[in-house]
Structure formats: C-alpha cells, structure tokens
C-alpha positions as CSV (number, residue, x, y, z in Angstrom):
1,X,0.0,0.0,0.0
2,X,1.2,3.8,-0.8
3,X,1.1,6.1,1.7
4,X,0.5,9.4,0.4
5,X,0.0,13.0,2.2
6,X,-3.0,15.7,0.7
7,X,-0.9,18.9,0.1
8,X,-2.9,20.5,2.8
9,X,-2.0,17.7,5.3
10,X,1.3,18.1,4.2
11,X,1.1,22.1,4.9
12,X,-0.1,21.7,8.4
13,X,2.4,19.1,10.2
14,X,4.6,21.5,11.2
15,X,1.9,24.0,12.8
16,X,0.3,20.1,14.4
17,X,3.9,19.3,15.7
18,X,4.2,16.0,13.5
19,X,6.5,14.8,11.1
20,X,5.6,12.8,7.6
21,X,7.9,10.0,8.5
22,X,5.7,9.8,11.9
23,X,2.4,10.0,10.2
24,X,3.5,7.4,7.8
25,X,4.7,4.8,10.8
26,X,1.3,5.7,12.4
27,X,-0.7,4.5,9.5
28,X,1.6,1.4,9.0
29,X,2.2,0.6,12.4
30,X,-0.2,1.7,14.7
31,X,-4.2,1.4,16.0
32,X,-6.6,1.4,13.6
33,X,-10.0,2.0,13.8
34,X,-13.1,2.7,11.7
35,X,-14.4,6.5,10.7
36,X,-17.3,7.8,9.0
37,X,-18.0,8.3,5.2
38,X,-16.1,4.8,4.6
39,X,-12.2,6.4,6.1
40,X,-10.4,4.6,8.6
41,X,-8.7,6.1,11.5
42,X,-4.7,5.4,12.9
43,X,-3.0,6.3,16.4
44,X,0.1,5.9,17.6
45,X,1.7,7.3,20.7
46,X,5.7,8.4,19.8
47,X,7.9,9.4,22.9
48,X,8.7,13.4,23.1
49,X,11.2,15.0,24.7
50,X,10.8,18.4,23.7
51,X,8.6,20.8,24.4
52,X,5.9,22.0,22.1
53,X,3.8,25.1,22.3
54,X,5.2,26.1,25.6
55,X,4.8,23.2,27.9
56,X,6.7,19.7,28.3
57,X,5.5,16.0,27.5
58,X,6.6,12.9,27.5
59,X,4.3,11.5,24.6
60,X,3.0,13.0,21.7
61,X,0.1,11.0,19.8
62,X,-0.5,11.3,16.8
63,X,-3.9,10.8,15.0
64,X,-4.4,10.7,11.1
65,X,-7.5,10.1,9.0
66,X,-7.0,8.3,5.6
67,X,-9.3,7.3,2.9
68,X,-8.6,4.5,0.4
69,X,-8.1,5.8,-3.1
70,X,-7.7,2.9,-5.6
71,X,-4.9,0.6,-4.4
72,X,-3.5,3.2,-2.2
C-alpha cells in the first residue's frame, strides 16, 4: 500500500507538531480504527522529549484520518 500526504496535510504538520515520517509509521504501524464516510482512522503514541507550544510531554500521539483511493 502507498502512503500518500493531501498537500494541505502536508502544509499543516509543522503548525500540528508531526512529522511525515511519523504520520506514515502511524498509518503502518499503529491502532486502527473505523471513521465515518467509509475512512479509517490510525493512532500511535511516539515518545517526546521536547517541548511543544510552551509546555513539556513525554508522549505525543498522533492521529491521522485516511481514505482509500484505488490501491492506495
């Protein structure tokens, strides 16, 4: 399966504090779960150790919504 990023997506990881490498390992490695309008849904919980808007955490999660478009 191909992974691929909207543009938009793309556009906003920085300002959501993800990377693409860490969105990709979410949808190939972590939780998945069912969404509305036929999407599915991935989590994955990544270790931080830097602080992000201001305040500390240990782990970041990240969430990503994906919808199947032909084999991809």
């Amino acid at each position: 399966m191909k992974i691929r990023l909207h543009p938009h997506a793309r556009d906003r990881l920085i300002e959501r504090g993800a990377t693409e490498a860490e969105v990709i390992a979410t949808v190939e490695q972590g939780e998945s779960f069912t969404e509305k309008y036929g999407r599915m849904g991935f989590r994955r919980n990544f270790p931080c150790h830097q602080p992000w808007r201001g305040r500390n955490f240990r782990t970041k999660q990240i969430e990503v919504y994906a919808a199947r478009e032909g084999g991809d």
